[in-house]
C-alpha positions in Angstrom: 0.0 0.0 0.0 1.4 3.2 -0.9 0.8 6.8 0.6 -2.0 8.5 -2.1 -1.4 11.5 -4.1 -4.3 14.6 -3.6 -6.1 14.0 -7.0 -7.0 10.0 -5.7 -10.7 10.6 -4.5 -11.8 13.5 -2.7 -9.4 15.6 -0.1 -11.3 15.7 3.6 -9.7 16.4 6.9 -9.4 12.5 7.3 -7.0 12.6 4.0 -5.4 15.7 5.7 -4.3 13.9 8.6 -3.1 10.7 7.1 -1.1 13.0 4.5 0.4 14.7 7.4 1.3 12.0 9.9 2.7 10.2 6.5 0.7 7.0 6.9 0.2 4.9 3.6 -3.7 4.8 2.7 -5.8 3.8 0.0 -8.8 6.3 -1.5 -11.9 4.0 -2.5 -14.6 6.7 -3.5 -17.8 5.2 -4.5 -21.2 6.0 -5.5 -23.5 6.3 -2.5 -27.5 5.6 -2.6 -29.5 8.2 0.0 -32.0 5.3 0.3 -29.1 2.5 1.8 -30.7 1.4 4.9 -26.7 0.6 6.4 -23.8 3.2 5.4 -21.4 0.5 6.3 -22.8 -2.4 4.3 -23.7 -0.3 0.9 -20.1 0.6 1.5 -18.6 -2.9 1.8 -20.6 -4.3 -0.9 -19.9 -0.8 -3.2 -16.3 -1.8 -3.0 -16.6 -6.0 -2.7 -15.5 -5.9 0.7 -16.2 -8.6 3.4 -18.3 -6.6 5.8 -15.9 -7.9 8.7 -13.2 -5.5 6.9 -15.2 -2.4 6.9 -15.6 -0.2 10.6 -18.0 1.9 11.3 -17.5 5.4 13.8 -20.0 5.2 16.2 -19.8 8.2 19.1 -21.3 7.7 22.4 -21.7 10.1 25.5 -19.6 9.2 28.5 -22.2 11.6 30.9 -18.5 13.8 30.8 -18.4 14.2 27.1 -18.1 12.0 23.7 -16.1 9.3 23.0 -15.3 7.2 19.6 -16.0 3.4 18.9 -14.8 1.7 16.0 -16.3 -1.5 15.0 -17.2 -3.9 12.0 -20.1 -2.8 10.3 -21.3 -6.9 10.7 -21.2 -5.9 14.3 -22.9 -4.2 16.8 -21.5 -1.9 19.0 -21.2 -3.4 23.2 -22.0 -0.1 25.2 -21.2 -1.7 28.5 -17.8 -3.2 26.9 -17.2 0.3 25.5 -17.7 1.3 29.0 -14.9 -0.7 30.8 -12.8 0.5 27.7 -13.0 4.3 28.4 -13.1 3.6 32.1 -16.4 5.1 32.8 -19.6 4.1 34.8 -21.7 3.6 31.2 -22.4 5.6 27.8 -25.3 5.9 25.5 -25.5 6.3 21.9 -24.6 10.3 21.2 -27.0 12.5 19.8 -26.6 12.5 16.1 -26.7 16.3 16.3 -24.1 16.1 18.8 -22.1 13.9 16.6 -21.9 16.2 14.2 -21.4 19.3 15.4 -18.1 17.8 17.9 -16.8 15.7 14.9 -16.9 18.2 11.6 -18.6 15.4 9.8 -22.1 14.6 9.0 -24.0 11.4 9.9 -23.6 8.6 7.6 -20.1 10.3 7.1 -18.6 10.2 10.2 -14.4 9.5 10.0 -12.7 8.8 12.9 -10.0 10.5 11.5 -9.6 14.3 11.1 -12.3 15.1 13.6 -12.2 18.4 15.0 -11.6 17.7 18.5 -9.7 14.6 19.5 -12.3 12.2 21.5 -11.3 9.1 23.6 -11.3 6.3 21.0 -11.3 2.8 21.1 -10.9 0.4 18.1 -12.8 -2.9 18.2 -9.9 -5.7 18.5 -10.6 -7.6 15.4 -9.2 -5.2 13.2 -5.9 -6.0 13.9 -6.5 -9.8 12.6 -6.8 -7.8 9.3 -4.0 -6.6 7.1 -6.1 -3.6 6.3 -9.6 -2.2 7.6 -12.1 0.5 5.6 -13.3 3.8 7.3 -15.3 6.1 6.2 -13.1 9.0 4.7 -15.7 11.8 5.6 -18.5 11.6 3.3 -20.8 9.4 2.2 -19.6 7.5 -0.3 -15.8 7.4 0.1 -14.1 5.0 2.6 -10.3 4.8 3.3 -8.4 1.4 3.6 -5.3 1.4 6.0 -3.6 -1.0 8.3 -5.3 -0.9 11.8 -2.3 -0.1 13.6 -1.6 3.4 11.9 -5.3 3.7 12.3 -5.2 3.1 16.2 -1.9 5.5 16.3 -3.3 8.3 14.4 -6.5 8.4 16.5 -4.6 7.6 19.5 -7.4 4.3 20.2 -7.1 1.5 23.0 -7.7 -2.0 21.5 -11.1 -3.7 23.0 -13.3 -6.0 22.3 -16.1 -3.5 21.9 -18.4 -5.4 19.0 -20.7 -8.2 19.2 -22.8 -10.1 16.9 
């Protein structure tokens, strides 16, 4: 995998911060349908991805702020395993408006890359049985593949088993 060139796919503050902490990433833009019940699995079968390869951002609220989990979009997220991860009592799913407004990216959309505040992250464990995992790229419609370790150092995320089936 090789670091991509702007001109690739679209340029978003995800692609920013890859570009700038020089980690090797792969630009799969695709065309998305409004009307696709799951963002993560029109993305994984847009691209011919196993589902298990391709994460989905999900934010929750802590009770002292917002927090990032990454799992498969196959998977749902475990709040109470998320939880133990960040150290706190329990979360909730954020508010969507919330989301938004704390991450610089729209629902659907949502990178955990490039956000405009660092949040607490943790990155479901199975991705690092992968040699590469999708994320979105922040937009509909355009993912990013990269190895799971330069994703967990760029967002600075804990490893936890955080999905479930």
């Amino acid at each position: 995998m090789a670091r991509q060139r702007p001109g690739a796919g679209p340029s978003t503050p995800a692609t920013v911060a890859l570009d700038r902490a020089r980690v090797d990433y792969v630009r799969h833009p695709y065309h998305h349908d409004p009307s696709a019940p799951s963002y993560g699995l029109e993305a994984a079968e847009a691209l011919g991805v196993d589902p298990a390869r391709v994460f989905k951002t999900l934010l929750v609220d802590t009770g002292r702020g917002l927090a990032v989990g990454i799992v498969p979009v196959d998977r749902q997220l475990d709040l109470k395993a998320l939880a133990a991860a960040l150290g706190a009592k329990s979360v909730t799913m954020a508010d969507p408006a919330a989301a938004e407004r704390s991450t610089g990216y729209v629902v659907g959309g949502i990178s955990p890359l490039g956000q405009k505040r660092a949040l607490p992250t943790v990155l479901d464990e199975t991705a690092y049985d992968l040699p590469t995992v999708f994320v979105s790229g922040g937009r509909r419609g355009f993912d990013i593949e990269l190895r799971p370790a330069d994703l967990a150092a760029v967002t600075r995320a804990v490893r936890a088993r955080i999905g479930r089936a």
